[in-house]
C-alpha positions as CSV (number, residue, x, y, z in Angstrom):
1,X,82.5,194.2,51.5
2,X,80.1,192.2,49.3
3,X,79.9,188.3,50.1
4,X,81.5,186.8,46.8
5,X,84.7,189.4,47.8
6,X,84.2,188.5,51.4
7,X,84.5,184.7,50.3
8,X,87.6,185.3,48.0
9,X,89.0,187.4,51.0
10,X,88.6,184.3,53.3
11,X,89.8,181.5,50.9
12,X,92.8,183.6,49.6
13,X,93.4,183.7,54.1
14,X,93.0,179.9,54.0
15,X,95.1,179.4,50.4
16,X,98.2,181.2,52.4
17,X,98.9,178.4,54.4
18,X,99.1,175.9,51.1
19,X,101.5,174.3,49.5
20,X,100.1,175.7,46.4
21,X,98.3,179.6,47.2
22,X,95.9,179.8,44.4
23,X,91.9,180.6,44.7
24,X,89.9,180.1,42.1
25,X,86.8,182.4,41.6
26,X,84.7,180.0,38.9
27,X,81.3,181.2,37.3
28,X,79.9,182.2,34.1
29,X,80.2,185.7,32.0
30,X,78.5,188.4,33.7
31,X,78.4,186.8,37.4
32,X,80.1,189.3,39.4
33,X,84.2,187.7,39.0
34,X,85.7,190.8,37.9
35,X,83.4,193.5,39.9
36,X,84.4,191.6,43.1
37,X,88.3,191.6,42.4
38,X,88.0,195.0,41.7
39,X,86.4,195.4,44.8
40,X,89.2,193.4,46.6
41,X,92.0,195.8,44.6
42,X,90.4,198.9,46.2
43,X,89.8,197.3,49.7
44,X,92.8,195.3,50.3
45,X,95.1,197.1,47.6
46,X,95.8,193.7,46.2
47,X,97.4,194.2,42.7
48,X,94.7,192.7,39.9
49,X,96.3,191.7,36.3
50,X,94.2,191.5,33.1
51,X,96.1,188.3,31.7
52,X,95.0,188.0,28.1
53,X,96.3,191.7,27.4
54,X,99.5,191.5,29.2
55,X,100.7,188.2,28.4
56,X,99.2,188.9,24.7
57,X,101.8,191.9,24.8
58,X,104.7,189.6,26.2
59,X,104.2,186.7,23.6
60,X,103.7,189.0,20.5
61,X,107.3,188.7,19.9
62,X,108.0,185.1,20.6
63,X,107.6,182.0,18.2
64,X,105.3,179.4,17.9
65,X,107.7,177.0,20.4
66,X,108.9,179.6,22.4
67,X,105.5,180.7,23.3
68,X,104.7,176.9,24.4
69,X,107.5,176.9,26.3
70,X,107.6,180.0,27.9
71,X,104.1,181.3,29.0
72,X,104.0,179.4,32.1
73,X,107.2,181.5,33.2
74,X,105.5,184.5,31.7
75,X,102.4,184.2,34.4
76,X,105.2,183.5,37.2
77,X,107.3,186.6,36.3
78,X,103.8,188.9,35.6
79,X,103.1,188.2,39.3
80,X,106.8,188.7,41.0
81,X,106.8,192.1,39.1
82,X,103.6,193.2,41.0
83,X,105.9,193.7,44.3
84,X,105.4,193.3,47.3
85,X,101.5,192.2,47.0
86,X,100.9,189.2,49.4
87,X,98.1,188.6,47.2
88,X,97.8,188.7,43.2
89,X,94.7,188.3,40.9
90,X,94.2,187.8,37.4
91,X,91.2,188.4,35.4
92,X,90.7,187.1,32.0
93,X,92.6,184.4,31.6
94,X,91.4,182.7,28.7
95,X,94.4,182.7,26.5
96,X,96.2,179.9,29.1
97,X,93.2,177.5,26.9
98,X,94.2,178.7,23.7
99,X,95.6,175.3,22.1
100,X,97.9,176.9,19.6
101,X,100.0,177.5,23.4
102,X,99.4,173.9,24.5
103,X,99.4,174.8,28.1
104,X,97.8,172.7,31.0
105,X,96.2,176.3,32.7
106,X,95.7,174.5,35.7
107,X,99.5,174.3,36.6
108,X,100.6,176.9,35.1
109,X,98.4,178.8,37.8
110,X,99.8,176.4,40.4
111,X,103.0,176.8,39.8
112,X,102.7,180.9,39.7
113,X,101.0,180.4,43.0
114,X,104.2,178.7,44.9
115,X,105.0,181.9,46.3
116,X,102.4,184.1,46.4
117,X,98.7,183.9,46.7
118,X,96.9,184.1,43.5
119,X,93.4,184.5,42.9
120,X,92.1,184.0,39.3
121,X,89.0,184.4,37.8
122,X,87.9,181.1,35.8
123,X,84.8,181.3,33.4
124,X,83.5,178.6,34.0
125,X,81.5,176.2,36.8
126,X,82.0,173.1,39.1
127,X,80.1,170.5,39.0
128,X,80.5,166.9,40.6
129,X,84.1,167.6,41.9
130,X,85.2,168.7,38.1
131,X,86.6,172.0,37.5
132,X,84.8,173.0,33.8
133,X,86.0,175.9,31.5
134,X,84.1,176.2,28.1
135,X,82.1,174.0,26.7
136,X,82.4,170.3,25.1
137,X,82.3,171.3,21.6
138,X,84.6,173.9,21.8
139,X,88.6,173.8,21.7
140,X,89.4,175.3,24.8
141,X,87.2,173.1,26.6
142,X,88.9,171.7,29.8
143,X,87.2,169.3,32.8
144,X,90.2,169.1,35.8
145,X,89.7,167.1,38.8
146,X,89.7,169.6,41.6
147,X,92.5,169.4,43.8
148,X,95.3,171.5,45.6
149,X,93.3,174.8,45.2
150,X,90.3,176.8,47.2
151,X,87.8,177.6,44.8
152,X,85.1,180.1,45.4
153,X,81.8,180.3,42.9
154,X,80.0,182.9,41.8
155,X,77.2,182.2,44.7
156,X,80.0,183.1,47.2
157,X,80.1,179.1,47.9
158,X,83.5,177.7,48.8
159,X,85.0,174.3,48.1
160,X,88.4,173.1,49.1
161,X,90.2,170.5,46.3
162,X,91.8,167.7,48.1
C-alpha cells in the first residue's frame, strides 16, 4: 500500500474511536485523493461514493427548500445504504459548497460520520490550523477551524483537530 492510503488507513483506525469518525484527505486537483481511495476500496473493500453524482441524482427531484433541508440526511442515508462497510468514503464532494444548498459541509460530514467512519476527499489545503476549500474570490470558498476530525494531506502528513 502506498503511503497517502497507508496514512488514511491509519487515521480512519484512529477516527474509530471518535466521537465523530470522519478523515479528511485535503489536497489540491490532481494530488493523488481519489487514486488512493480507490486503492483503499480494492485493499480493504471499503465502499467509495462519488457524492456530486449520487446526491445530484437524489436532489434532482426536490425543491429549492427541500434540498436545503434535506441534503445533510441525504449524505447520512447514502452511507447507511452502503451496508455493512465499517468504513465509507466519498469522493467529489463539491456540491455540499454549492450556496444555492446553503449547507455548512463540515457538519453535514460530521454528522454522517456518528456512526460510521467516513473518509472524504476535500480539495483543498490546511494551513495555520484552518481547513481551506476553494479560493477567496470564489463562492464556495470555506476557511473552518480544524477540529473534531483526523485529517490526512496529500503529502501523507496527519493532523488531528482538537
Amino acid at each position: 500500500m502506498r503511503d497517502l492510503a497507508r496514512a488514511i488507513a491509519e487515521q480512519a483506525e484512529l477516527a474509530s474511536k471518535s466521537f465523530y469518525r470522519l478523515v479528511l484527505v485535503a489536497g489540491p486537483p490532481g494530488s493523488g485523493k481519489t487514486s488512493a481511495l480507490n486503492e483503499l476500496r480494492s485493499d480493504k473493500g471499503w465502499s467509495l461514493l462519488n457524492l456530486n453524482k449520487i446526491l445530484s441524482e437524489r436532489l434532482l427531484d426536490l425543491t429549492s427548500k427541500q434540498r436545503r433541508l434535506r441534503t445533510a440526511d441525504l449524505i447520512r442515508d447514502l452511507i447507511e445504504e452502503q451496508g455493512d462497510h465499517s468504513v465509507s468514503m466519498l469522493d467529489n464532494i463539491g456540491l455540499l459548497f454549492h450556496p444555492c444548498l446553503h449547507q455548512e459541509p463540515m457538519m453535514a460530514l460530521q454528522r454522517a460520520s456518528r456512526n460510521r467512519t467516513v473518509i472524504a476527499a476535500w480539495q483543498g489545503d490546511v494551513t495555520a490550523g484552518k481547513l481551506i476549500y476553494g479560493s477567496p474570490n470564489h463562492p464556495e470558498y470555506r476557511r473552518l477551524d480544524v477540529k473534531d476530525v483526523q485529517i490526512v494531506t496529500a503529502n501523507a502528513h496527519c493532523l488531528a483537530g482538537a
